[in-house]
C-alpha positions as CSV (number, residue, x, y, z in Angstrom):
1,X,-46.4,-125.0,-28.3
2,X,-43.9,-127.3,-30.0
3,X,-46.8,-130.2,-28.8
4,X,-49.3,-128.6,-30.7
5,X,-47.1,-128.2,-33.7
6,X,-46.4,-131.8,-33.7
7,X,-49.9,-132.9,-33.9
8,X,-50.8,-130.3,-36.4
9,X,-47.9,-132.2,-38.8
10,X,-49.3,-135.4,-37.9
11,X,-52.8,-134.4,-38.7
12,X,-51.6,-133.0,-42.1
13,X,-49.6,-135.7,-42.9
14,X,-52.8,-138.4,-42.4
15,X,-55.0,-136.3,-44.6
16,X,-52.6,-136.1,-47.4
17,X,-51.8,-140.0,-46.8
18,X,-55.6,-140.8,-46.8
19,X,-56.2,-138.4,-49.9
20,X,-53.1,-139.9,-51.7
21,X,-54.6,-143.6,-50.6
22,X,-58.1,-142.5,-52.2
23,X,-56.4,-142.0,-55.6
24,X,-54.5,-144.8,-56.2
25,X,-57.5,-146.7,-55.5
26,X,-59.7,-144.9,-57.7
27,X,-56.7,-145.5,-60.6
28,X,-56.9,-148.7,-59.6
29,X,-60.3,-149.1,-59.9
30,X,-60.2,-147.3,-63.4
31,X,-57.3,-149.2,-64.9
32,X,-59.9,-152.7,-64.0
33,X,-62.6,-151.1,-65.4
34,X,-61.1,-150.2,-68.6
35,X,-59.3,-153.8,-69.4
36,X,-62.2,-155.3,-68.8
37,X,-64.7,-152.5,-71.4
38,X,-61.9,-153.0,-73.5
39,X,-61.2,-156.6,-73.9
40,X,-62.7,-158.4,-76.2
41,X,-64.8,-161.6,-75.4
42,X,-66.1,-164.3,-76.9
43,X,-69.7,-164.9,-77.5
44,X,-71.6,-168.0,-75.0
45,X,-72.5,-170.4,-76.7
46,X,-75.3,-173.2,-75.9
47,X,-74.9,-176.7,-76.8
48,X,-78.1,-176.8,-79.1
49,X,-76.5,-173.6,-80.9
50,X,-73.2,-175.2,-81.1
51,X,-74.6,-178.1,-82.4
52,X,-77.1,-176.1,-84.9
53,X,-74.2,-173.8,-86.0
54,X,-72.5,-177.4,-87.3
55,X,-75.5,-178.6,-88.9
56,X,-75.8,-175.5,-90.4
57,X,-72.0,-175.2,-91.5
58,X,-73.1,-178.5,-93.2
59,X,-75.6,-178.1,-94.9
60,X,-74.2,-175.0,-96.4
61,X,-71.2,-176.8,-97.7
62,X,-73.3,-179.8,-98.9
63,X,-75.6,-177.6,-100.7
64,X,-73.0,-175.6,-102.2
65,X,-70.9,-178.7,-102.7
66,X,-73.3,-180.8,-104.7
67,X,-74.4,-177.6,-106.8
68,X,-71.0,-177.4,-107.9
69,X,-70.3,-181.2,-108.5
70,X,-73.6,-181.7,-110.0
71,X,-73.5,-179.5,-113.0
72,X,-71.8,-180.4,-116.4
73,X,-67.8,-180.6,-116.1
74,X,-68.4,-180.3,-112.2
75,X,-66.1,-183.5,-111.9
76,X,-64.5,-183.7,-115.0
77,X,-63.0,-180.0,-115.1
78,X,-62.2,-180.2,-111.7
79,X,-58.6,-181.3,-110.8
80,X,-59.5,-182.0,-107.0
81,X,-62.2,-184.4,-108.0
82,X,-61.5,-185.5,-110.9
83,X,-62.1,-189.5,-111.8
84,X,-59.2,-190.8,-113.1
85,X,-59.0,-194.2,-115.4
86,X,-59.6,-197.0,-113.0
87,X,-56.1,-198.0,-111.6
88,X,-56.8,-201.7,-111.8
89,X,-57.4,-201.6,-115.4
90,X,-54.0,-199.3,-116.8
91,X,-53.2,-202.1,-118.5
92,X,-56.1,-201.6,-120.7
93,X,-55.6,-198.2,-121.1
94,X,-51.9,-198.9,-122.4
95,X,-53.5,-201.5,-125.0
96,X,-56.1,-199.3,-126.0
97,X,-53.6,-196.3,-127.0
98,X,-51.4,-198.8,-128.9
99,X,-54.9,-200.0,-130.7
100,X,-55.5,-196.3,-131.9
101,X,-58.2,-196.1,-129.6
102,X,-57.3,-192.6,-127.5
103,X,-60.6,-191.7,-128.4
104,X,-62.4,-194.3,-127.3
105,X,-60.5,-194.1,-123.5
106,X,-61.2,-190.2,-123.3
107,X,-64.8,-191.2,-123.7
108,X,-64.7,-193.8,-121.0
109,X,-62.8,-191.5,-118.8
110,X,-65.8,-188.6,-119.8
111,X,-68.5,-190.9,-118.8
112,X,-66.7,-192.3,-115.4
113,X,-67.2,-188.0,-114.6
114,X,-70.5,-188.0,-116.0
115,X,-72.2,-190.3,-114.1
116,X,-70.7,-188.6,-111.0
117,X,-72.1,-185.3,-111.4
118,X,-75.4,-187.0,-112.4
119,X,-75.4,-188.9,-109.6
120,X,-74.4,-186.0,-107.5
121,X,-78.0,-184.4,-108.5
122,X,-79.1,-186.9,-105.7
123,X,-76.6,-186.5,-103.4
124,X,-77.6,-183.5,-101.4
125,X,-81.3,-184.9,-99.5
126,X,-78.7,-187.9,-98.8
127,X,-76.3,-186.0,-96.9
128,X,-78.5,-183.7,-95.4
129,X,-80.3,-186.4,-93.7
130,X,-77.7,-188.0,-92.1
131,X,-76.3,-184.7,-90.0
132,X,-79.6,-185.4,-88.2
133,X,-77.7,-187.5,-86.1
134,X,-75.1,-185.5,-84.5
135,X,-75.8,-185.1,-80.8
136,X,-74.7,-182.9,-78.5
137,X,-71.7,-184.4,-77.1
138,X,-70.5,-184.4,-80.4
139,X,-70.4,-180.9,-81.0
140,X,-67.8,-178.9,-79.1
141,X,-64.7,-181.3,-80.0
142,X,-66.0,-181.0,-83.8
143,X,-65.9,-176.9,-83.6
144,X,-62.6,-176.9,-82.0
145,X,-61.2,-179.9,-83.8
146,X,-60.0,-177.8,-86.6
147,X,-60.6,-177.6,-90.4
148,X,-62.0,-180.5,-91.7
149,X,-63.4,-181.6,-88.3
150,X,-67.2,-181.9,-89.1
151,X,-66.7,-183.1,-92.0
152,X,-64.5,-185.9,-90.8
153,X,-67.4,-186.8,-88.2
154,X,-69.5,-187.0,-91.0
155,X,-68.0,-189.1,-93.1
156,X,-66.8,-191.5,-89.9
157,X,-70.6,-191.7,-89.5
158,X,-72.2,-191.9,-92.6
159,X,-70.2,-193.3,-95.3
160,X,-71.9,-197.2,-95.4
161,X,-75.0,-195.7,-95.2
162,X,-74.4,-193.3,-98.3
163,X,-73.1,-195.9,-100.1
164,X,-75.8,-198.0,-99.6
165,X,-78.1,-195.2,-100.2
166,X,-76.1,-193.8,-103.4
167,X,-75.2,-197.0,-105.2
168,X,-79.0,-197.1,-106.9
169,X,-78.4,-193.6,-107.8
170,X,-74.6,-194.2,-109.7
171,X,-76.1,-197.2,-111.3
172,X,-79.1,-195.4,-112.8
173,X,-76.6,-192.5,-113.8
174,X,-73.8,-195.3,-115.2
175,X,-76.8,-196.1,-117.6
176,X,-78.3,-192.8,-118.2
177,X,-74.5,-191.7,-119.8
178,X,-74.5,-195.2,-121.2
179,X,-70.8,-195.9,-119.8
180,X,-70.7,-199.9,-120.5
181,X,-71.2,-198.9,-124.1
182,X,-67.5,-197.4,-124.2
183,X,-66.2,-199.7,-121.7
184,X,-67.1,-203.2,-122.4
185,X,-65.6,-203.4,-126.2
186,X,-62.7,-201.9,-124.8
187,X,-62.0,-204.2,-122.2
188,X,-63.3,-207.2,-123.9
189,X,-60.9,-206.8,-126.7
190,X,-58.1,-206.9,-124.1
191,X,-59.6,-209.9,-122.6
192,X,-59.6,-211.5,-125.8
193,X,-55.3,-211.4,-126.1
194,X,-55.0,-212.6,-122.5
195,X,-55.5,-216.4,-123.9
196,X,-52.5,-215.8,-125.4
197,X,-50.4,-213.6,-123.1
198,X,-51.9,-215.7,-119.9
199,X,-52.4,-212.0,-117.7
200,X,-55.1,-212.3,-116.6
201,X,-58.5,-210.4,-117.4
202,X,-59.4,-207.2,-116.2
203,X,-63.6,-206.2,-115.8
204,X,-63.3,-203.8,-112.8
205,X,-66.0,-203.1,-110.9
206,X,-66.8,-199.9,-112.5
207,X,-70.6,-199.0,-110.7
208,X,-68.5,-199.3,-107.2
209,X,-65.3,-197.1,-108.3
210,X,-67.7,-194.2,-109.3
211,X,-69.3,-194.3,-106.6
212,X,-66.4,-194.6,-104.0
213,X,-65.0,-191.9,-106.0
214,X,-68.1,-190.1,-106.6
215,X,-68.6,-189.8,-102.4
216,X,-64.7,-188.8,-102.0
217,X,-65.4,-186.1,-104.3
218,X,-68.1,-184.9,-102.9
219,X,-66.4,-185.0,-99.2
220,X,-63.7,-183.1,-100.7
221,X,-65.9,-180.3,-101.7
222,X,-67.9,-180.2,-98.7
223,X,-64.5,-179.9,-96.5
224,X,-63.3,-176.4,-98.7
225,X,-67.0,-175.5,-97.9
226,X,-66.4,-175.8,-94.0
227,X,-62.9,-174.8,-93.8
228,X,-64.1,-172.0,-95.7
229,X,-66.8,-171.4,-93.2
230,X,-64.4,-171.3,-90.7
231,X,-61.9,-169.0,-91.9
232,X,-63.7,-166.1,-93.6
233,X,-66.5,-164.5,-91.9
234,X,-68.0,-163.3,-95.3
235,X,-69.0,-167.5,-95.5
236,X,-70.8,-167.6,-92.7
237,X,-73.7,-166.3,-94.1
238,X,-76.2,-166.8,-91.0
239,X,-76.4,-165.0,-87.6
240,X,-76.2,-168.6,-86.1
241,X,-73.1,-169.4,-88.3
242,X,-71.3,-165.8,-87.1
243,X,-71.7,-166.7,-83.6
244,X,-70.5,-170.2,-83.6
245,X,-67.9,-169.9,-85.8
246,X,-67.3,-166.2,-84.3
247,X,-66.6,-167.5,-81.2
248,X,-63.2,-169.3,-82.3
249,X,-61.6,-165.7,-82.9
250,X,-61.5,-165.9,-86.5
């Protein structure tokens, strides 16, 4: 009797064991299942859409870029961009002021902008063309390599080119704003008082310091353009943008 008794505890005490068993590894089970539908992960990404998300980035900054550098004031009013009076040529600046001539340096320092943001008007097919070359292996260190990564690339690959490209296009505008008119009686009346001062003369090369400045500018703009891209989803105004730039957890 006391046998049976035995094995009627044992038998109840295996059921309740396997039934107990059963739940914890149906909690277990559910716990899993519910990190993993609540976490959240990040989009796939292809290489051709990494590398089309970049090019896209781009060519949204450089559009937006040179339609803001391009316009009236675009340079001028803009204390990023800016082009200052020509370093080399302070001096002249300083002899100018003490000639009475203030006026005649704002104007030269008016044109230097103006014939940025006119040259800027050609800028954009420029650019645009040379993200062409961007390959693949280029493109997942460039969307993880922080702000200012693609644009860095770009202007690592591109900047000879651009200037040889641009320079036609800042010499046409340095004529179209007629910027040797202010210059040239300016500097050659300095010129003229170094025979007796023995300093020596000062012509700067005016067509290259627009357009090294001119390209800085516009690099400038087209880095807040990506950076913006990258920080604030309301930029990314693309599905393809989103995704890529979705995909860093921003």
């Amino acid at each position: 009797m006391k046998m049976k008794k035995n094995i009627r505890h044992i038998l109840l005490f295996s059921t309740v064991f396997a039934l107990s068993s059963c739940e914890v590894v149906q909690e277990a089970a559910n716990s899993v299942l519910t990190t993993d539908s609540s976490s959240e992960s990040k989009p796939s990404l292809t290489n051709s859409e990494v590398i089309g998300g970049l090019k896209e980035a781009l060519t949204v900054g450089i559009t937006n870029a040179t339609g803001l550098t391009s316009k009236t004031d675009g340079f001028l009013k803009n204390a990023e961009i800016s082009i200052p009076w020509p370093e080399d040529a302070l001096i002249v600046k300083e002899k100018a002021e003490e000639w009475g001539l203030s006026g005649q340096v704002d104007k030269i320092v008016t044109t230097l902008n103006r014939a940025a943001e006119e040259a800027s008007k050609e800028a954009a097919p420029i650019f645009i063309n040379a993200i062409k070359g961007m390959t693949i292996s280029d493109g997942f260190s460039i969307l993880n390599g922080g702000e200012g990564a693609a644009t860095r690339f770009l202007k690592d690959k591109t900047t000879s080119q651009l200037k040889q490209a641009f320079s036609p296009k800042v010499d046409a505008a340095i004529q179209k704003v007629e910027l040797t008119k202010y210059w040239e009686p300016v500097v050659t009346r300095y010129n003229q008082t170094t025979i007796l001062t023995g300093k020596e003369k000062v012509n700067p090369d005016l067509n290259d310091y627009v357009l090294t400045k001119a390209i800085d500018g516009l690099f400038t703009m087209v880095e807040k353009e990506e950076n913006q891209i990258r920080k604030d989803p309301v930029a990314r105004v693309t599905d393809l943008l989103q995704k890529v730039f979705g995909s860093l957890g921003n």
